[in-house]
N, C-alpha and C positions, 0 to 999 in steps of 0.2 A: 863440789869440793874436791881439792886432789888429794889422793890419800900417797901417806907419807910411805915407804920403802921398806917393807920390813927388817925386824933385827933379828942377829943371825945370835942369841943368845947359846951357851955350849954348857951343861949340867954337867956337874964334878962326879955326878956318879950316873951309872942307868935306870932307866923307870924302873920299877918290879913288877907292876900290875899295869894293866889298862888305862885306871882313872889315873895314873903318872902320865902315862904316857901321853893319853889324851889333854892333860893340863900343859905338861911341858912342851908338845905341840904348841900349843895356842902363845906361850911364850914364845916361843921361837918365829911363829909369823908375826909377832909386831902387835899382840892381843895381851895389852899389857895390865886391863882390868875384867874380873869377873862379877855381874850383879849376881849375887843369891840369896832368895828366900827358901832356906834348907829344908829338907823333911828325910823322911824314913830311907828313899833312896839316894842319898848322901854319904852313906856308909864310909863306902872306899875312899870319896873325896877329903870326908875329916880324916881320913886314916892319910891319905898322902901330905895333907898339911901340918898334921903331927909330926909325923915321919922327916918333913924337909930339914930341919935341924940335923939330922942326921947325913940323910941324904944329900943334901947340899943341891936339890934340884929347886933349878929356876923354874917359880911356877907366877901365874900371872896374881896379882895383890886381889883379894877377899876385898869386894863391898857390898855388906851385910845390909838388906833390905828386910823392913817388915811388911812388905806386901808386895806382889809382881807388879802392879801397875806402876807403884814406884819403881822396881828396879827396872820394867823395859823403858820407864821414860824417863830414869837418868841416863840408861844406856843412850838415849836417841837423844840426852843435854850433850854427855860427854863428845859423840861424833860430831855437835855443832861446832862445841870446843877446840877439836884437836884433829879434827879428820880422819879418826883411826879409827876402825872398822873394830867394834865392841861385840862380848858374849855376856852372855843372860843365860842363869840354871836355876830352871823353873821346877818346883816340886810335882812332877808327874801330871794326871790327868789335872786335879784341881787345880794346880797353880798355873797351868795353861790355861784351864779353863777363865783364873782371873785376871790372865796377862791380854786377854786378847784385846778387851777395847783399844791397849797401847801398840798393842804389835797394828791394830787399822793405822793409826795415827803412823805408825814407821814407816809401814807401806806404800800410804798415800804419802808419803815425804821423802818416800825413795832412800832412806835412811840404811846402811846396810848394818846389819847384827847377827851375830850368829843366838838364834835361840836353841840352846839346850834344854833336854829336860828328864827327870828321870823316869822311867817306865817299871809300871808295878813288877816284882819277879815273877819272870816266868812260870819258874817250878815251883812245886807246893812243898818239896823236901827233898834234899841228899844231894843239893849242890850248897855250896859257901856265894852268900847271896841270895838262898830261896827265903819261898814268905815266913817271915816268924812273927807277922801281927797279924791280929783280926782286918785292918783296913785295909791288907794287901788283896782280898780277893773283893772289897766293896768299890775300891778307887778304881781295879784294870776296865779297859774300855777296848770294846773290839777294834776301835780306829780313831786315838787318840789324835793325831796329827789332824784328823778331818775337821776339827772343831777351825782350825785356821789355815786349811789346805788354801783358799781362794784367797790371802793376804799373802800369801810368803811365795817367794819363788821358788824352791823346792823343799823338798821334807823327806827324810829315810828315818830310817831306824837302824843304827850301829850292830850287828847281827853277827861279830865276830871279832875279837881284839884284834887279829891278823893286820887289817886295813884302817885299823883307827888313824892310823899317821893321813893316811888317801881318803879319808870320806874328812877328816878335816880341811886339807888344803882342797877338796871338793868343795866344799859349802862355803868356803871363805872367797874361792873363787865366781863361785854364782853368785854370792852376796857383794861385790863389788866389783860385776860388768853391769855396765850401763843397760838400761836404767837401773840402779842400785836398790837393792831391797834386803829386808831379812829374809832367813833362813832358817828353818824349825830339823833340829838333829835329837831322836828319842836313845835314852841308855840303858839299855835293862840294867836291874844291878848286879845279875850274875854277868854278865862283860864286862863291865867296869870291874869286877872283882878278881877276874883272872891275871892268868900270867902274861905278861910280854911274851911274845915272840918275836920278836928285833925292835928296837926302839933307834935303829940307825934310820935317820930320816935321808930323804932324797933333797936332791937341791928344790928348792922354790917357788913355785910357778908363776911364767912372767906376770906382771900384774897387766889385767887386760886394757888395752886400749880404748879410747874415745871413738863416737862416732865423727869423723870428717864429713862434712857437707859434698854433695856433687857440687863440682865447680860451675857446671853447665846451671846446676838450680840457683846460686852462688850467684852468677851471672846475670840471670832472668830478674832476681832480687836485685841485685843491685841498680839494672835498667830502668825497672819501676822508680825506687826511689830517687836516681839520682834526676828524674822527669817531673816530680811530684808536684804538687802544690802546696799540698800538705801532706805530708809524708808522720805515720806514728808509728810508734811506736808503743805496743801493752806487754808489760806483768807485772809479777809478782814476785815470781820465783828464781828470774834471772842472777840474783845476789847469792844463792848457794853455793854457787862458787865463787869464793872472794874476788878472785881474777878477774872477773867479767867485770866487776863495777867501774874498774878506770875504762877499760875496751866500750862498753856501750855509753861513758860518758864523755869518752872522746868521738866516738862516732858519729852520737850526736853534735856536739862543737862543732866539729868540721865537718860535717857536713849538712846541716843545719836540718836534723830529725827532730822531732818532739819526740817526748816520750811522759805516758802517763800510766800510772801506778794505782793498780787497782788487785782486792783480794790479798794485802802483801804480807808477806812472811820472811822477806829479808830487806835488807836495803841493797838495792837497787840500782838505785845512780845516787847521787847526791841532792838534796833535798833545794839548794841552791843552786844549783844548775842551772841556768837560764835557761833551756829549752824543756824543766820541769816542766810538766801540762796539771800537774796534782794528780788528785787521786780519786775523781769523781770522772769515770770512762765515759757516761754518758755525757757529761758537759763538752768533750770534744770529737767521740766518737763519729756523730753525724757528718761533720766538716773536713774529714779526713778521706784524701782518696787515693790514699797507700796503707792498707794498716798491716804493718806485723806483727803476730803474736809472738812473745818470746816467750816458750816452758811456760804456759799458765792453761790450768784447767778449762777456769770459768771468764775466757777476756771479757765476757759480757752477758748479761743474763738476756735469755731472746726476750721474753712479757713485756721488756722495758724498755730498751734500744737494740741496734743493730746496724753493721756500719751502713751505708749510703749504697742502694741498687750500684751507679757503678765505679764504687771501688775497689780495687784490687785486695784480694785478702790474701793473706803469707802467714802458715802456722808453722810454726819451730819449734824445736827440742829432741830430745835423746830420743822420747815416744809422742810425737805432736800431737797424733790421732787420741792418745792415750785409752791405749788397746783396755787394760784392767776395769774401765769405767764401762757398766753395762749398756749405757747409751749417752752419747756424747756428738751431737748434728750441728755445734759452729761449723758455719761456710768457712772452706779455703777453698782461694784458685789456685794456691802454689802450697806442698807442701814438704816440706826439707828435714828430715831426717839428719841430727846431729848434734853432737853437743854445742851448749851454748858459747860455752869462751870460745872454741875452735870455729864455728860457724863467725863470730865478732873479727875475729881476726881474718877470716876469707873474706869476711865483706867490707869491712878498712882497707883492704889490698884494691879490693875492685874494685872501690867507689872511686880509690885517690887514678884510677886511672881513665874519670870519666869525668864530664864535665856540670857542674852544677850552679845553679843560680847563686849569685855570690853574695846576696841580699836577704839569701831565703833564711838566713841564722837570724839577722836583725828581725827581720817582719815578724820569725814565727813566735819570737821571745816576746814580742811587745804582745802578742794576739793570744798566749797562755798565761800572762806571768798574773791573772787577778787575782788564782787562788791564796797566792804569797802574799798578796796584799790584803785579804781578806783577814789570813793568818792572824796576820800583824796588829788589825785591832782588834781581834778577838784577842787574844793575848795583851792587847793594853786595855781592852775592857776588865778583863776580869782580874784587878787588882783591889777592886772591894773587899774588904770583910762585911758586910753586911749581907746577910741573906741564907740558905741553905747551902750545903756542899752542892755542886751539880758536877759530872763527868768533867764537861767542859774546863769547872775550875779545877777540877783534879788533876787536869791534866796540863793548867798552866802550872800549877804549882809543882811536879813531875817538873817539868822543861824549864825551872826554875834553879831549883837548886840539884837537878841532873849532871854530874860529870860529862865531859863531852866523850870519854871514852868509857861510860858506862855501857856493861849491854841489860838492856832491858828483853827479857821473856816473857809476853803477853797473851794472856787468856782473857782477853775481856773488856778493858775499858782503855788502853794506853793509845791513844790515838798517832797513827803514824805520821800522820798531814799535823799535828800540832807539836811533834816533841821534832819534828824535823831535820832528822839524822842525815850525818854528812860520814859517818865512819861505817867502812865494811863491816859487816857483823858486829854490829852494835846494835841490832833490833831480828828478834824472831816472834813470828806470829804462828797463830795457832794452824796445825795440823788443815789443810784440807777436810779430812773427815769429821775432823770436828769431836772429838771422844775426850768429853769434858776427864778433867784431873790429870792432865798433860803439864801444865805450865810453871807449875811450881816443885814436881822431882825433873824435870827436862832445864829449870834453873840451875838447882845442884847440883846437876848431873856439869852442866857448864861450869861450875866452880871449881867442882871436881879436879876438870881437864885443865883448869886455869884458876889457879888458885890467885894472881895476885891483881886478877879483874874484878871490878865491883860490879854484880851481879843483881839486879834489880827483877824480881817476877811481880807483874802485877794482875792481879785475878779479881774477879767477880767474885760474891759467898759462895754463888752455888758452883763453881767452880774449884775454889778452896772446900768446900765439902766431902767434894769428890776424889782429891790428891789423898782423901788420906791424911788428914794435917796430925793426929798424933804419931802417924808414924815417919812423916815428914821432918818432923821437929826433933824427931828424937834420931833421923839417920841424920841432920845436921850438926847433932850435938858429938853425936858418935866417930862425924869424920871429920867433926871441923871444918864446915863449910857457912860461912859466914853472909849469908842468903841475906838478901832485904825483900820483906813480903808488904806489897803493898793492898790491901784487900778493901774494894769498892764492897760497902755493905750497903744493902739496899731491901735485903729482904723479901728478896722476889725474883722469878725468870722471866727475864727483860726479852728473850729472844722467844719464850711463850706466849705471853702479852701482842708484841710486836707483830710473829706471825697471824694469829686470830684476828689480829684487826687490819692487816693488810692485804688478809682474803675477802671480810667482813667490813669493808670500811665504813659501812653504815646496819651494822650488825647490832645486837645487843650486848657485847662484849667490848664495842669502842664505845657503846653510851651508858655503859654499867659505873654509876658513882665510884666502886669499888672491884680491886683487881678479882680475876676469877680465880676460885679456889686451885684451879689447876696450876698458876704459875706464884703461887705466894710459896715465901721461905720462908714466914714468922714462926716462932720468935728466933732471932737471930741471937746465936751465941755471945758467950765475950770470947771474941778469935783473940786475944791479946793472949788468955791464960797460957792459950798451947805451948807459946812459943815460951812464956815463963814458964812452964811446969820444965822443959826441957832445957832451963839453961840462960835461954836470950831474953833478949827485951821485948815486953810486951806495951805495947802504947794504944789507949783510943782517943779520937780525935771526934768530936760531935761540932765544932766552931770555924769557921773559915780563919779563924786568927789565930787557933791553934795550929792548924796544917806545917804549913811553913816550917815552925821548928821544930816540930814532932818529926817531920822529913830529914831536916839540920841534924836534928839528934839522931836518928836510926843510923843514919849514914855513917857521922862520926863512931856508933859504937860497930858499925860491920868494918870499918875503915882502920880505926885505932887498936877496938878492941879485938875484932878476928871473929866477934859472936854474931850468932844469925839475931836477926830483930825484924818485928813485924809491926806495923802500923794498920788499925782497924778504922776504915775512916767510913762514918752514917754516911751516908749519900743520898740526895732526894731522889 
């Protein structure tokens, strides 16, 4: 995603203290929202937002989170949003300590943020800022930051107001070079309480540049493929940046690549594209004797498939080897270091300057296009009301009455190959790491950034369990973010289940009448209250012939009314 230019905002008066200074920074790089769930080291921060009235300093807007995992995973909706590189002020040891499953999910999504956070005081007396509660000597930690040293790409601790203006545009600059990531900055409170010693900032620093491919590797790639026979095309994650999606779906057009979508978390290419192959890697993996991987972790699991002894394999991305991952052994015989959009565009240059079968677009469209046709009656199957909710039909009914510029934010059931996205950033899927209660503050967080997009999260229970949903519903209420939660109830962990019997396929767990106690949710809530206790519409759905305008209805009131609303639908 390209991030936008910073603004050069200019404060009517000077910081006085640190935590100004440090605020009015973050404004002035283009850090136009703060998440925070406040505590004890907070002090100086309510003191400069009292103070701005007077003051007249531009400080970046308050969004008041009641939990961390909410606030770093709306931080990481809003960056989907708007491409601007977001801060999080985490309340000290513990609030770090609850933010981290989110900060995995930023990391592994390359997401940049600056996490702050506050640090127990120092001194026990006779500075302004020392401890004055009992929790100040039970919360410090000999090395706070280590709890999430191995997710973030750097971590300090602010040790002097002198250089707060430079350790800010530091971390803001490691949190958006490639590959992008968060950034953990600790503030004791006696720093943030001092005085300024200049608050005149320096110019800018450039924003750092994209990886460009070797031409020479650029080359070697394009040779294979323009020779191919079948020539593909994997990922997933090539859609992060909006730019790429025309670039790799012209590439393929014109030069007649497949490409198949597998693990996905953005869109991609366009869902109708003729030389779409779906979304099931093994069904053409085998036949393929050029594959590229484009920026994807897992293009394929080894247990299962694996391309063909001798095919040529090509891995790509900003980090293709993906250094952070402890062990990571997909084959490449070629591997290219570079960003995606800029590598798309070096290899549109070369291909159009080499020669290719002029038949191979027709052939390869006829020889992928089944899954489309599969689609098609699956989707005219499931027009019955008769019978139980199942995924499937939740999912035609989703693709039903879906806006085509809705974005949907999916934890769970929203299936990409059926709701068949043709708009950029109009689908995000869940984190690599997988660190359930992502999907519905990482929604908000998109509303947030885009208020006048209809924002669809669709989550599992046990997913929605994990968000946080009282405190979910009530930071929707708060900021007026008019969320539509669609929540597959089922009563149970569908991916605990699934595991145990896919290691056991003839275990006592696949032939147990009844699920194991390990992955049952019962008794399942009524999710409808939450959303009414805070305001919105609450709806449950238990009949296929309710669905439909239970959906009609949410829509219209996040659409007309502006209110968040959630729809609880029993699922077999």
């Amino acid at each position: 995603m390209e991030l936008p230019a910073p603004t050069q905002a200019v404060p009517t008066q000077a910081a006085e203290t640190v935590a100004e200074a440090f605020l009015v920074q973050l404004r002035r790089r283009g850090v136009d929202r703060l998440f925070v769930n406040s505590g004890t080291d907070f002090a100086s921060l309510v003191e400069a937002y009292a103070r701005r009235k007077d003051s007249g300093l531009d400080l970046p807007d308050v969004v008041v989170c009641a939990h961390e995992n909410l606030a770093v995973s709306m931080a990481h909706g809003s960056y989907l949003g708007d491409g601007r590189v977001q801060a999080v002020m985490l309340h000290t040891s513990v609030g770090t300590a609850n933010a981290v499953c989110a900060v995995f999910n930023a990391a592994r999504s390359r997401v940049p943020v600056l996490l702050t956070a506050g640090r127990t005081p120092l001194f026990e007396h006779s500075m302004l800022g020392a401890r004055d509660a009992p929790i100040h000597w039970a919360q410090e930690m000999f090395d706070q930051a280590g709890m999430l040293r191995e997710l973030v790409k750097w971590d300090y601790e602010l040790r002097d107001g002198a250089h707060v203006l430079d350790v800010v545009d530091r971390a803001l600059d490691i949190a958006t070079t490639q590959p992008r990531g968060p950034v953990y900055l600790s503030l004791p409170r006696e720093v943030l309480a001092g005085p300024v010693f200049s608050s005149e900032p320096g110019a800018a620093p450039a924003p750092p540049t994209v990886a460009h491919p070797d031409p020479a590797a650029v080359a070697r790639l394009a040779d294979h493929l323009a020779t191919a026979q079948f020539p593909l095309l994997v990922t997933g994650d090539a859609g992060a940046d909006r730019r790429a999606v025309p670039l790799l779906a012209e590439l393929c057009r014109r030069f007649g690549i497949a490409v198949v979508e597998t693990g996905v978390r953005h869109v991609n290419v366009p869902a109708d594209h003729p030389l779409h192959a779906g979304y099931a890697v093994g069904a053409v993996l085998p036949d393929a004797d050029v594959v590229c991987v484009l920026d994807l972790d897992v293009p394929w699991i080894q247990g299962s498939t694996a391309p063909r002894e001798d095919a040529v394999v090509v891995q790509c991305g900003p980090d293709p080897s993906f250094t952070r991952y402890p062990m990571r052994t997909h084959r490449t015989d070629l591997t290219i270091t570079a960003d995606t959009t800029a590598l798309l565009t070096a290899l549109i240059a070369a291909l159009a300057e080499r020669t290719v079968e002029p038949t191979r677009a027709e052939r390869l469209a006829a020889r992928v296009s089944g899954w489309r046709e599969a689609r098609a009656r699956v989707l005219e199957e499931e027009t019955t009301t008769d019978g139980p909710i199942t995924k499937t039909f939740l999912n035609a009914a989703l693709t039903q009455v879906r806006p085509a510029d809705a974005v949907v934010v999916n934890e769970y059931w929203a299936s990409p190959e059926m709701l068949g996205s043709t708009v950029p950033g109009t689908y995000f899927g869940t984190p690599p790491a997988g660190g359930l209660g992502w999907g519905l503050p990482a929604a908000m967080g998109f509303q947030l950034a885009r208020p006048a997009t209809t924002v669809i999260a669709t989550l599992g229970d046990g997913a929605y369990l994990f968000a946080n949903p009282a405190a979910c519903h009530q930071a929707m209420a708060m900021h007026h973010l008019p969320v539509l939660t669609i929540v597959c109830t089922n009563a149970h962990w569908g991916a605990v289940q699934s595991s145990a019997t896919r290691m056991y396929p003839d275990g006592h767990a696949a032939s147990a009448p009844e699920l194991s106690p390990l992955a049952r949710l019962d008794p399942a809530p009524r999710f409808a209250a939450y959303a009414e206790a805070s305001g919105g519409l609450g709806l449950r759905v238990t009949q296929r012939a309710e669905l439909v305008p239970a959906l009609q209805r949410a829509l219209r009131t996040v659409q007309d009314e502006r209110r968040h609303a959630l729809v609880d639908v029993e699922c077999a």
